[in-house]
C-alpha positions in Angstrom: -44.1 28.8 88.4 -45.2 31.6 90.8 -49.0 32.6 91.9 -50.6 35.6 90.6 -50.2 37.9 93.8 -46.9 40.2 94.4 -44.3 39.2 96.1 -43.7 40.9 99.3 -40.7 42.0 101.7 -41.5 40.3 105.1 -40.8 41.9 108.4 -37.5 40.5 110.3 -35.8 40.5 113.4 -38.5 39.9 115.9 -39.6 36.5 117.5 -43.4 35.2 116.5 -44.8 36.5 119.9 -43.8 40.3 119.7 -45.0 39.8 115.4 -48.2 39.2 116.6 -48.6 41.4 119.8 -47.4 44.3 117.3 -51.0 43.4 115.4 -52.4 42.9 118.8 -52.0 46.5 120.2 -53.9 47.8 117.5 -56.9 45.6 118.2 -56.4 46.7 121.8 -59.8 46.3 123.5 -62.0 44.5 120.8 -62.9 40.9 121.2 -60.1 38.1 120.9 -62.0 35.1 122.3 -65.6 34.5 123.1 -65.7 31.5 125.8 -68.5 30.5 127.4 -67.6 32.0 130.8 -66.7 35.3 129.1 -65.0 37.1 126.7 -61.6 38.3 126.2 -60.1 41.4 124.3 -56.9 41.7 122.5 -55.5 43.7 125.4 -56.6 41.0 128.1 -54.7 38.6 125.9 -51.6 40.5 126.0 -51.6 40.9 129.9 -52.4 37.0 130.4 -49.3 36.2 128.1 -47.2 38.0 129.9 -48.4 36.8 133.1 -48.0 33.4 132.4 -44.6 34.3 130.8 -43.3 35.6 134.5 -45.3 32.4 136.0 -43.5 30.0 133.7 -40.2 31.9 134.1 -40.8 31.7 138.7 -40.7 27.7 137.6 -37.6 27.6 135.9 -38.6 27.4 132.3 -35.6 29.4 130.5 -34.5 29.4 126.7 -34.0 26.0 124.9 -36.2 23.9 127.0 -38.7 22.2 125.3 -42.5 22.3 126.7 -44.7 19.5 125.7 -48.5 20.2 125.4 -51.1 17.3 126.1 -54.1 19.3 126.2 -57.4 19.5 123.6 -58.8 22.6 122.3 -59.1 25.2 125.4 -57.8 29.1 125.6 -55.4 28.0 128.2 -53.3 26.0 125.3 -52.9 29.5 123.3 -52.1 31.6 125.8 -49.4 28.8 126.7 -47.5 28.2 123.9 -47.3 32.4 123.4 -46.0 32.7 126.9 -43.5 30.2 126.4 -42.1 31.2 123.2 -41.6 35.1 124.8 -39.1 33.1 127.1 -36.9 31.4 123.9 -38.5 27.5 124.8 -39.6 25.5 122.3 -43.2 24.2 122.0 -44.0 20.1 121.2 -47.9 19.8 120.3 -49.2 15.7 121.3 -52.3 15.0 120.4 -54.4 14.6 123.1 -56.0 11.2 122.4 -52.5 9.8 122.0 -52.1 6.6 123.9 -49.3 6.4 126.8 -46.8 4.6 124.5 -47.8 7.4 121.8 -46.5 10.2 124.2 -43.8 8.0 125.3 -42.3 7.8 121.6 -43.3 12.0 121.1 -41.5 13.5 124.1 -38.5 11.2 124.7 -37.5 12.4 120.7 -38.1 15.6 121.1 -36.5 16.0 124.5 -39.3 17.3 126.9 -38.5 18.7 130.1 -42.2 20.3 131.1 -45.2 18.8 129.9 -49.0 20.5 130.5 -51.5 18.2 131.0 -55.4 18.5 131.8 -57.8 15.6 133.6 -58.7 13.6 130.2 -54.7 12.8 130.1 -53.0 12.8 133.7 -54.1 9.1 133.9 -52.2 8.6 130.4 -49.5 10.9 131.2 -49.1 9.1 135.2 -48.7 5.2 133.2 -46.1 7.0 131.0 -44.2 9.0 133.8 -41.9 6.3 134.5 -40.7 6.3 130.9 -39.9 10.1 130.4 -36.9 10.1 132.6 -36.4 14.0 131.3 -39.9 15.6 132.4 -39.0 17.5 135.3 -41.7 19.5 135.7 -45.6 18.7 134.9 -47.8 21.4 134.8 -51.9 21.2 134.7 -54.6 22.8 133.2 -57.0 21.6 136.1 -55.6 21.8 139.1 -54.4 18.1 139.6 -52.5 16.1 142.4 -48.8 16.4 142.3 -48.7 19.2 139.6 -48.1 23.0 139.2 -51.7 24.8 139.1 -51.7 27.1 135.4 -53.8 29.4 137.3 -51.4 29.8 140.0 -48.9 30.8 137.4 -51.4 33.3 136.4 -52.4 34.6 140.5 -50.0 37.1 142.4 -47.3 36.8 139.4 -45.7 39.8 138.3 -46.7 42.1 135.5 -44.5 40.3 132.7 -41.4 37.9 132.8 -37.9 39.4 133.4 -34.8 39.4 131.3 -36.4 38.1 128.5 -34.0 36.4 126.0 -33.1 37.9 122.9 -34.6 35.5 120.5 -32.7 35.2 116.9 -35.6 34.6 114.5 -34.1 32.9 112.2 -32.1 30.4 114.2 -34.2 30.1 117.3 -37.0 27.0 116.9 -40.5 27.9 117.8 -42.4 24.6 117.7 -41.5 20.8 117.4 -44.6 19.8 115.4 -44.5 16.1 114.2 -45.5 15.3 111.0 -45.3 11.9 109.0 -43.5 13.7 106.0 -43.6 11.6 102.8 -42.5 8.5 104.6 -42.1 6.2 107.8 -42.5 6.8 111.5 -44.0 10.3 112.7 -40.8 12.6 112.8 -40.2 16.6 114.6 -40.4 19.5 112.2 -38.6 22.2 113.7 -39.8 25.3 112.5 -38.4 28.9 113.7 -40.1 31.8 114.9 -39.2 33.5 111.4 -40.6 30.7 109.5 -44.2 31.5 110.6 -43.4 35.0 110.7 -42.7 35.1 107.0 -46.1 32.2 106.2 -48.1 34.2 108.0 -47.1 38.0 106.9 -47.3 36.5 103.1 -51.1 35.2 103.9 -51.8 38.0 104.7 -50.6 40.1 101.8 -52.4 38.8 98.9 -51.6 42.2 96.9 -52.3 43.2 93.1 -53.9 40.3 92.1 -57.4 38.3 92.5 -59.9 38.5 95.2 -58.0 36.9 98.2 -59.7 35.3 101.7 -59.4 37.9 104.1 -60.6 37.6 107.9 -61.5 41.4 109.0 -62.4 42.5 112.6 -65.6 42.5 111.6 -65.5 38.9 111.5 -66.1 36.0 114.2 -64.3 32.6 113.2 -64.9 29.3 114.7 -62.1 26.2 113.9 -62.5 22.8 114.5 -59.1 21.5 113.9 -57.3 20.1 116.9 -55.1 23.2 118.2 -52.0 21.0 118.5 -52.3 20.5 114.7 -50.8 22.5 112.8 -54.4 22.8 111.1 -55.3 24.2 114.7 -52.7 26.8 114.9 -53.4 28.8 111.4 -56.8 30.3 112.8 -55.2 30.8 115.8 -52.5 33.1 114.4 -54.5 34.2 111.5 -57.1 35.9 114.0 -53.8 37.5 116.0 -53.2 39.0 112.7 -56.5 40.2 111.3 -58.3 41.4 114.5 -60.9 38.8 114.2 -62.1 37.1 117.3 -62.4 33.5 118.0 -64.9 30.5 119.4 -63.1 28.7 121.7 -63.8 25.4 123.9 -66.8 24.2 121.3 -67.3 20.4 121.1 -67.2 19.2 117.3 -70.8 17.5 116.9 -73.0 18.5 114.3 -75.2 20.2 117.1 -72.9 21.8 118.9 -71.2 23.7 116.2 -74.9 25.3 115.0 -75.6 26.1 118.5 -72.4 27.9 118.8 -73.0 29.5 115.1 -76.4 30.6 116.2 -75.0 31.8 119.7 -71.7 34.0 118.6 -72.8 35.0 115.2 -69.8 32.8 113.7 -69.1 34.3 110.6 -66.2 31.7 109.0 -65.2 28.3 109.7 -62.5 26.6 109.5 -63.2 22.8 108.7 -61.8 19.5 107.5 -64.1 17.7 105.1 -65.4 15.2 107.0 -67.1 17.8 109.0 -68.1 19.6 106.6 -69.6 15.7 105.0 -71.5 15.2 108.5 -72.8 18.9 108.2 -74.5 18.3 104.7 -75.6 14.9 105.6 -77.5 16.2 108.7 -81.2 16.2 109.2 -81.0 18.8 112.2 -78.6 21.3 109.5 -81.1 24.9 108.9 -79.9 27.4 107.2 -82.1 30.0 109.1 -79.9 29.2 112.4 -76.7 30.1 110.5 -77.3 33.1 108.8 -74.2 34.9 110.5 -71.8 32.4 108.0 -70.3 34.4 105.2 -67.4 31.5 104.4 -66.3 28.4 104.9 -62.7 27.3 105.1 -61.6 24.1 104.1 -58.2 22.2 104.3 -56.0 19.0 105.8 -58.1 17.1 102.5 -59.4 16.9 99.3 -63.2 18.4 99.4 -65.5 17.0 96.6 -67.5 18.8 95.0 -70.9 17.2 95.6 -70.2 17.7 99.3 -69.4 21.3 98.5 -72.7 21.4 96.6 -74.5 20.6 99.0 -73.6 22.1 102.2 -73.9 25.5 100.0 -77.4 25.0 99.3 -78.1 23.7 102.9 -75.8 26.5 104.8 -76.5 29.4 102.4 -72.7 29.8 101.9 -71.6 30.6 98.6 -68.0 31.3 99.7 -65.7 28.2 99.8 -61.7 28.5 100.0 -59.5 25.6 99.8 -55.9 25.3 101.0 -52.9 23.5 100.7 -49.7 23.4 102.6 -47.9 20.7 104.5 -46.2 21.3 108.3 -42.6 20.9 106.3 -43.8 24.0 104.3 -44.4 26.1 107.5 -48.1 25.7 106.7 -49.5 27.1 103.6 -48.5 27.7 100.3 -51.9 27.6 98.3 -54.5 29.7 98.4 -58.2 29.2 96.2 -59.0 33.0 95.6 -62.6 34.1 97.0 -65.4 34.1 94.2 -68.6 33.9 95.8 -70.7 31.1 94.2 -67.7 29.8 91.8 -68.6 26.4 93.2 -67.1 25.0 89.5 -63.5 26.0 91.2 -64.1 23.9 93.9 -61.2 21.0 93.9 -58.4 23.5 93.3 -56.1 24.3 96.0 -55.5 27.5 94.1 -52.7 29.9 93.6 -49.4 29.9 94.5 -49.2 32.5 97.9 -46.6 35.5 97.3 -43.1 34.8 97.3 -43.5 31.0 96.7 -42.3 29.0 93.7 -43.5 25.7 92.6 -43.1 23.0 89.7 -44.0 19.7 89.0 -41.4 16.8 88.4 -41.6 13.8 86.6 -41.5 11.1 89.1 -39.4 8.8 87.3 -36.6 11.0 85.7 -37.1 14.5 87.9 -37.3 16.3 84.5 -39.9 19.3 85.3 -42.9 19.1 83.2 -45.7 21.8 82.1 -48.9 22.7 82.1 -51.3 20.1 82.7 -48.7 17.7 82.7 -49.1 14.9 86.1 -46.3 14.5 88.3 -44.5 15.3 91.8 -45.1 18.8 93.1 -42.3 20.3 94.7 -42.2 24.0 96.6 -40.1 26.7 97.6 -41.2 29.2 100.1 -38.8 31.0 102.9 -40.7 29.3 105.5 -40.1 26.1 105.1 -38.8 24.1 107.6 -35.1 23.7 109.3 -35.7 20.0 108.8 -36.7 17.0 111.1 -35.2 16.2 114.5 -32.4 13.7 115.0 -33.1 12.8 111.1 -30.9 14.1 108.7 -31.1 11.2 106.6 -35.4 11.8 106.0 -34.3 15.8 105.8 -32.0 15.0 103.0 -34.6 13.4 101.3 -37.2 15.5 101.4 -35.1 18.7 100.5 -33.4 19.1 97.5 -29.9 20.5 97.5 -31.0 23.8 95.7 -34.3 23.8 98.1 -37.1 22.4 96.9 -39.5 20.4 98.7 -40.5 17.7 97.5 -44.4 17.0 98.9 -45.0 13.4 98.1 -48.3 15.2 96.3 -49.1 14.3 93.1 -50.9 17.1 90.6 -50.7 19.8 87.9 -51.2 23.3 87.5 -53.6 24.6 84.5 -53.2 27.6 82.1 -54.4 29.8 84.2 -52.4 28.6 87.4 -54.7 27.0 89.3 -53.3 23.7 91.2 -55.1 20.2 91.5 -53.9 17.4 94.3 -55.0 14.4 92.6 -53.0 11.3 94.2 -50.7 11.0 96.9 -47.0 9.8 96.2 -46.3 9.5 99.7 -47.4 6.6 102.1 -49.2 8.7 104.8 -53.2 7.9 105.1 -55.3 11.0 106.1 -57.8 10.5 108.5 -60.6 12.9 108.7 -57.4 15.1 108.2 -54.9 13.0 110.6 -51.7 11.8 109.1 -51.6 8.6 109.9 -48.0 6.5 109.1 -48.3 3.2 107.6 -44.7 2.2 109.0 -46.1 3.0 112.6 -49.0 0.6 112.2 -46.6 -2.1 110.4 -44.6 -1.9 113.9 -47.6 -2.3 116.2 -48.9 -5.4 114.4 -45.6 -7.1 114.3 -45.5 -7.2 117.7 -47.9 -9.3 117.6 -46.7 -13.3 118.4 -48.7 -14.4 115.4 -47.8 -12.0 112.7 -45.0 -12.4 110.0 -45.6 -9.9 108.0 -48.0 -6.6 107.5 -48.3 -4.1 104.9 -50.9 -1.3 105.8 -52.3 1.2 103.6 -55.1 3.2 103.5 -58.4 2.7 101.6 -61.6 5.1 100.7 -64.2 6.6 102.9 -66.8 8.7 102.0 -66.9 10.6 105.6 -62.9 9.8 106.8 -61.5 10.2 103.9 -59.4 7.2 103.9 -59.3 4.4 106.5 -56.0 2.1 107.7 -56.4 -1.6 106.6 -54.0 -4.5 107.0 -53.0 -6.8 104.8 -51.2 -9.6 107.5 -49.6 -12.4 107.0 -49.4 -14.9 109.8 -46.0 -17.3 110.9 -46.1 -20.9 110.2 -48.5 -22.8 112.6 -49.8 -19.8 114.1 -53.5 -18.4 114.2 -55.6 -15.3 115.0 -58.6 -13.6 114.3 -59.3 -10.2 112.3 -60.8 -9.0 115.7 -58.1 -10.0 117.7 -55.9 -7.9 115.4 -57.9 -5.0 115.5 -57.9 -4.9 119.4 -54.8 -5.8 119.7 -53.9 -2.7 117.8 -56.7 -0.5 119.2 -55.0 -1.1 122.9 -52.0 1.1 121.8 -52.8 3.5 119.3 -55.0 6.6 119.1 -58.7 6.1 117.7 -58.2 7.8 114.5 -55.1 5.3 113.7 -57.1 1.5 114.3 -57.8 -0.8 111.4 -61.8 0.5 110.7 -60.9 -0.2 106.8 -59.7 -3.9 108.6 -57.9 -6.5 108.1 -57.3 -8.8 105.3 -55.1 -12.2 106.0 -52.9 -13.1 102.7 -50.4 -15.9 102.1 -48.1 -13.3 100.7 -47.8 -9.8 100.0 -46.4 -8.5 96.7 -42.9 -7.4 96.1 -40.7 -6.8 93.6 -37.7 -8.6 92.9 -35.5 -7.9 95.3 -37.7 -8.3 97.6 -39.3 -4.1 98.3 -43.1 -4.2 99.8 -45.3 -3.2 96.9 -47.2 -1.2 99.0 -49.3 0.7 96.0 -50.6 -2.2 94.1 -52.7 -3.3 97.5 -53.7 0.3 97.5 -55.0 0.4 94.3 -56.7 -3.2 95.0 -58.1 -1.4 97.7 -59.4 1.4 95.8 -60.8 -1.0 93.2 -62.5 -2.8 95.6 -64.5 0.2 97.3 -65.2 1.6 93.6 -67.2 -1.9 92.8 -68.9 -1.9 95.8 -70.1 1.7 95.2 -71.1 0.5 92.0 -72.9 -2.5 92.4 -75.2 -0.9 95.2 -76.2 2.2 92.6 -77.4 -0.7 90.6 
């Protein structure tokens, strides 16, 4: 199955950096950020990189070595990973609320030599320190204690780095990005500077064929997906690309995001759905302070289409697209075309992107099926992933031997080649677009003296999407409490992976008969449960 757009021949034979600084001289002096200290052309950009690129090279950062980021949304964290993938090193993205034992597990897989930090993690990074015997060199975004200033890589540096490596794109890894897959513990997806080369030139090429979402220069785009997500690095890219500037360093409350709409003239954003839930649910939401909005990007989740509805009538945006990709695809591979006011579309991922190929497999046998027909979908794009780090074994399993890969996604395709997610196949809970891994969870509780045995899944929330709940049960003669539980997990994981769909204690969990976790049928109990509630308080 293919989309409805022409395939296109992708450029080759350059690393992601000089891709986008070749789009990037042609914007030359029009706006790439807007901060609130000031604003930054295309051109300033450019000269920063390659500052920082010499300023990282004067510490010793050469090709192959891996630079960890533990950082939230600032401009600093672009211009950073750009300069260090000019020098052939290889970016790791951790999730700034991580917890110390979090980062611990992150950048002792993926082999971290520098890691950037900023003041809301040096206290997390310093309890970790002792436990990343390979960080040799910790770099800050704030001018900490017993750390390399960024800014002084930036002061009385030379022009640009010398001897730059020459970087094979299609061998050479760009980013470690760490992703859940279908299954188990968080794993390293290496991608390659040609990988998001060729996802982001066939984005942008959406040729003979329906009315495609375009960014323009014309246009001012403001993202609230985390920037070490790879959610957070599409705008990023995308605005590279398109000559559209960018909001940076906005906090994501309701109010702060319509003070910085009213204050840049935002004309797109990027969301995840629970944002966009808290936007239509908000008294303080008027459309007359957000006239500048012409679209509304959504992706990471599913997006009802109630919640559509109604932040269209309360935003005065008629122009919705939805996404799909996964960070094994090299982003995206679906793309809802733009009609303005089609709301009835809205719960399609869309088309196909050029140059992709899908199908859908029957779970149980792998026979493909047709239109309309439920099962497994599997892809095939040239900028899919190498596979995951140190796992051959989950790589295997995820990519066929004639490359596809598989999603863990269930859904269809209609007659007209529109695509539908409606169930997930893998174990993986999405929070307020997080993957969160069951198996992760399952690890933390068991350490736990009183616990014997723990299946966690994930069950329905109207403004997270889903929420992780345990189902423990507890060894012979022992005791403890649902809160205990939850604080006892709480202590060592981020916010967005504790029990707030809680805890259930159960003499047993189901199996089957040799003995496998049935791990679905508490889902759908789950599910069930939520669905009754709903209904009884309608009544």
């Amino acid at each position: 199955m293919k989309g409805p757009w022409k395939d296109v021949a992708v450029p080759r034979g350059m690393s992601l950096p000089d891709f986008l600084f070749s789009y990037m001289k042609r914007h030359g002096d029009a706006v790439a950020f807007y901060t609130d200290d000031r604003t930054y052309t295309f051109n300033d950009t450019m000269a920063i990189v390659k500052r920082l690129s010499a300023g990282l090279q004067s510490v010793g950062l050469v090709q192959g070595d891996i630079i960890g980021t533990y950082v939230g949304n600032r401009i600093e964290f672009i211009w950073l990973w750009l300069a260090a993938l000019r020098l052939g090193a290889v970016v790791t993205t951790c999730n700034p609320v991580y917890t110390s034992e979090e980062l611990i597990m992150q950048f002792n897989d993926s082999k971290v030599k520098y890691i950037v930090v900023e003041a809301a993690t040096i206290a997390k990074y310093n309890a970790a320190k002792n436990k990343l015997p390979l960080v040799k060199t910790v770099i800050s975004m704030d001018g900490l204690r017993n750390t390399i200033d960024l800014n002084s890589l930036l002061i009385n540096q030379e022009s640009d780095a010398k001897n730059r490596p020459r970087i094979d794109p299609d061998r050479v890894v760009a980013f470690i990005l760490y992703s859940s897959g279908t299954t188990g513990l968080p794993k390293g997806v290496l991608l390659t500077h040609q990988a998001l080369i060729t996802n982001f030139f066939l984005v942008n090429n959406l040729k003979e064929g329906p009315p495609s979402f375009e960014p323009t220069p014309k246009d001012i785009i403001l993202s609230v997906f985390q920037y070490f997500h790879a959610g957070g690095l599409i705008p990023q890219i995308w605005c590279f690309i398109a000559g559209a500037a960018q909001v940076s360093n906005v906090q994501f409350d309701v109010s702060s995001l319509l003070a910085a709409i009213n204050k840049w003239k935002v004309t797109i954003l990027f969301l995840v759905p629970p944002v966009l839930v808290a936007i239509a649910k908000s008294p303080i939401v008027d459309k007359s302070k957000v006239k500048s909005l012409r679209a509304i990007l959504c992706g990471a989740a599913p997006l009802g289409k109630e919640v559509a509805m109604e932040a269209s009538q309360k935003l005065d945006v008629h122009e919705f697209v939805q996404t799909f990709g996964m960070t094994e695809l090299g982003f995206l591979t679906h793309l809802a075309p733009a009609y303005p006011g089609q709301l009835d579309r809205i719960g399609t991922c869309g088309f196909l992107i050029p140059n992709a190929e899908g199908k859908i497999v029957d779970v149980a046998t792998l026979k493909e099926l047709g239109t309309n027909e439920k099962g497994e979908i599997w892809l095939k794009i040239a900028s899919f992933m190498q596979g995951y780090l140190n796992n051959p074994k989950a790589t295997s399993e995820t990519i066929t031997n004639d490359g596809w890969l598989r999603t863990g996604d269930i859904g269809y395709y209609d007659e007209e080649g529109y695509w539908f997610i409606i169930d997930r196949l893998k174990e993986l809970i999405k929070v307020r677009g997080f993957q969160v891994a069951p198996a992760e969870l399952e690890a933390v509780i068991l350490l736990h003296p009183s616990a014997a045995e723990v299946i966690v899944v994930g069950v329905p929330d109207d403004y997270s999407g889903e929420l992780p709940r345990a189902y423990v049960v507890l060894k012979q003669n022992k005791t403890a409490t649902v809160t205990e539980i939850e604080e006892f997990v709480k202590e060592r994981v981020a916010y967005y992976k504790q029990l707030k769909g809680g805890v259930r204690f159960v003499n047993e969990l189901p199996k089957t008969g040799s003995g496998k976790l049935l791990r679905r049928k508490l889902r759908d109990e789950a599910r069930a449960e939520i669905e009754s509630r709903k209904m009884t308080s309608k009544l």
